[in-house]
VOLUM-953063 format. One record per residue (C-alpha): residue number from 1; x, y, z. Coordinates in Angstrom, 1 decimal. Example, Ala and Ser with C-alpha at 12.3 -4.5 7.8 and 13.67 -1.06 7.14 Angstrom:
2
+-----+--------+--------+--------+
: seq :      x :      y :      z :
+-----+--------+--------+--------+
:   1 :   12.3 :   -4.5 :    7.8 :
:   2 :   13.7 :   -1.1 :    7.1 :
+-----+--------+--------+--------+
% end
This chain:
108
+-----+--------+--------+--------+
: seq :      x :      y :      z :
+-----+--------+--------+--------+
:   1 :  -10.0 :  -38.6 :    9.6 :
:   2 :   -6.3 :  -37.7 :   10.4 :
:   3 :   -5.3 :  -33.7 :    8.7 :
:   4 :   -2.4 :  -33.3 :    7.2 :
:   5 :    0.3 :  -30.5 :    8.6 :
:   6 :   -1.0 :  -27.3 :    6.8 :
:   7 :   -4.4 :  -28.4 :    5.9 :
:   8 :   -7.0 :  -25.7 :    6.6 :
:   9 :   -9.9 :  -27.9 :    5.4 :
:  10 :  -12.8 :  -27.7 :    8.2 :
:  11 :  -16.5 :  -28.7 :    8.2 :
:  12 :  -17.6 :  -25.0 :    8.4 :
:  13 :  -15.1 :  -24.4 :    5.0 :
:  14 :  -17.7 :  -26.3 :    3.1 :
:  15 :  -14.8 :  -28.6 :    1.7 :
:  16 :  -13.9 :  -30.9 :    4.3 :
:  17 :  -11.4 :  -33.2 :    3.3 :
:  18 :  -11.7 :  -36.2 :    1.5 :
:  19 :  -15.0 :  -34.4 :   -0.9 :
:  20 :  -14.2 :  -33.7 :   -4.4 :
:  21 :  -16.7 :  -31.1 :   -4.7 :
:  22 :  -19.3 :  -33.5 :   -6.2 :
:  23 :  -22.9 :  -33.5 :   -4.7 :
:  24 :  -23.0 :  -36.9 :   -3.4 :
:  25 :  -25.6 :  -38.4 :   -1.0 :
:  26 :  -25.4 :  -40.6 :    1.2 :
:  27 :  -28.0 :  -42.3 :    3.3 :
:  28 :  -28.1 :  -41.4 :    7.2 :
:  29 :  -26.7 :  -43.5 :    9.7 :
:  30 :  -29.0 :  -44.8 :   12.2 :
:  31 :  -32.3 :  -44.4 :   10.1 :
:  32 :  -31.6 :  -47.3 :    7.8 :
:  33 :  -35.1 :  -47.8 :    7.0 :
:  34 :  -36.6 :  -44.6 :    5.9 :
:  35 :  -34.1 :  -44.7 :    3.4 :
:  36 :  -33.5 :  -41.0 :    3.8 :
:  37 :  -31.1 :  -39.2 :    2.1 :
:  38 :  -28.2 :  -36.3 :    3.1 :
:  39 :  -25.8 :  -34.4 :    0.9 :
:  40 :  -22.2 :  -35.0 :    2.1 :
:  41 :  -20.6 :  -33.1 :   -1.0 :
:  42 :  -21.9 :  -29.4 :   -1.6 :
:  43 :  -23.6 :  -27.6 :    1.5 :
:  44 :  -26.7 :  -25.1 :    0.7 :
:  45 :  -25.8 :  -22.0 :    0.4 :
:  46 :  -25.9 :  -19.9 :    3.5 :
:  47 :  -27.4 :  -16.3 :    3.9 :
:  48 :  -25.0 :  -13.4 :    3.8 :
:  49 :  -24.2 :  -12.5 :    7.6 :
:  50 :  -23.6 :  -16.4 :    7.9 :
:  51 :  -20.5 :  -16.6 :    5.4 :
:  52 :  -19.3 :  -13.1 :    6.8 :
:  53 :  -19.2 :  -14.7 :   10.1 :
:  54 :  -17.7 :  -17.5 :    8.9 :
:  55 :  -15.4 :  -16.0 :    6.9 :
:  56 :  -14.2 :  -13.5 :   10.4 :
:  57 :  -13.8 :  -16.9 :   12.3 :
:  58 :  -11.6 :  -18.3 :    9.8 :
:  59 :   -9.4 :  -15.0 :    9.8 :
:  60 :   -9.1 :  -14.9 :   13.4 :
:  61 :   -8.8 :  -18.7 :   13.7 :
:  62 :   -5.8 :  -18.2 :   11.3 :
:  63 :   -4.3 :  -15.6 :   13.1 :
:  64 :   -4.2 :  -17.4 :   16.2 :
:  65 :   -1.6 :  -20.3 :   14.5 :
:  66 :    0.9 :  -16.9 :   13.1 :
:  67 :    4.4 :  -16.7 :   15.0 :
:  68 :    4.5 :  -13.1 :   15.9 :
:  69 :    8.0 :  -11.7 :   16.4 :
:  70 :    9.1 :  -10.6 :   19.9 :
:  71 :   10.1 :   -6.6 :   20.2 :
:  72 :   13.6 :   -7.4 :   19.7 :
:  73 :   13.2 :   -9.5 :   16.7 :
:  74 :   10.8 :   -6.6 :   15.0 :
:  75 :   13.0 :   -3.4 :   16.0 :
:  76 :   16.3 :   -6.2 :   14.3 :
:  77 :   13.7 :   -6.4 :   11.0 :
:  78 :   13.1 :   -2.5 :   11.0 :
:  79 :   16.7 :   -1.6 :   11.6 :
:  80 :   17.7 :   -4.2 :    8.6 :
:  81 :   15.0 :   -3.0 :    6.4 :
:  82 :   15.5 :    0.8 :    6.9 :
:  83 :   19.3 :    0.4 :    5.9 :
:  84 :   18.9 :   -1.8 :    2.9 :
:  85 :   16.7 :    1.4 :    1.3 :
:  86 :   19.0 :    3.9 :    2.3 :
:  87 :   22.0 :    2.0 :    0.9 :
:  88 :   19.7 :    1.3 :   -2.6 :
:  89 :   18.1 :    5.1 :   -2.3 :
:  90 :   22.3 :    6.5 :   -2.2 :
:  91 :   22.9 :    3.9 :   -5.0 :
:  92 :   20.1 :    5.1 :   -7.3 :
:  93 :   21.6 :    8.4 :   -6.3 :
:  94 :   25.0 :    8.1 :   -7.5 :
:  95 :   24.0 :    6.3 :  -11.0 :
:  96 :   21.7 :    9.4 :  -11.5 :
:  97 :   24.2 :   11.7 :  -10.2 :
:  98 :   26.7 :   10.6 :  -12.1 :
:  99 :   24.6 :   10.2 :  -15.9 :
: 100 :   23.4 :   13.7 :  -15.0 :
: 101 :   27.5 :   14.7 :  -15.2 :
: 102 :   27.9 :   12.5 :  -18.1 :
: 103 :   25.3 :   13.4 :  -19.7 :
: 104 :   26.5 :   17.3 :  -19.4 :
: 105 :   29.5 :   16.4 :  -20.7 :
: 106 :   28.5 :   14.8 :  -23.8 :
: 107 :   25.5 :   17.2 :  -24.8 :
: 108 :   26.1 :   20.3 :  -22.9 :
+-----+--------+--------+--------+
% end
């Protein structure tokens, strides 16, 4: 089974890839002649500590594969950020400044 770039399906998901979601069976390799059966579609649901530990592992696992910026790269963001607001805030200012005047002037 090749993944494709950006698939997150795993086995512990309980959607591996290639399963529609339908409970299929299908019968156990190696024991051909008990003619045993295994569901390779929908997994039994497991108890709660079991999902919230898999759901931590799948955080952390995903948190591993994130590109963190370097210290240079997050003070650039900050600095870029922090001047588009004051720019907008002393816009907003101005329009409210100025319709406050206006405002005066036609009502006052």
């Amino acid at each position: 089974m090749t993944e494709t770039t950006g698939s997150t399906a795993t086995p512990e998901s309980g959607n591996p890839e290639g399963t529609d979601g339908a409970a299929e069976t299908a019968a156990v390799e190696g024991d051909k002649t008990s003619g045993k059966q295994k569901k390779s579609g929908k997994r039994a649901k497991k108890g709660l500590l079991a999902r919230m530990g898999l759901f931590y592992r799948q955080i952390i696992a995903e948190l591993r594969k994130v590109v963190w910026p370097t210290r240079s790269e997050l003070t650039n963001y900050t600095a870029v950020v922090v001047t588009f607001v004051v720019v907008v805030m002393g816009f907003v200012y101005g329009l409210d400044y100025g319709f406050a005047k206006l405002s005066l002037l036609v009502f006052g």
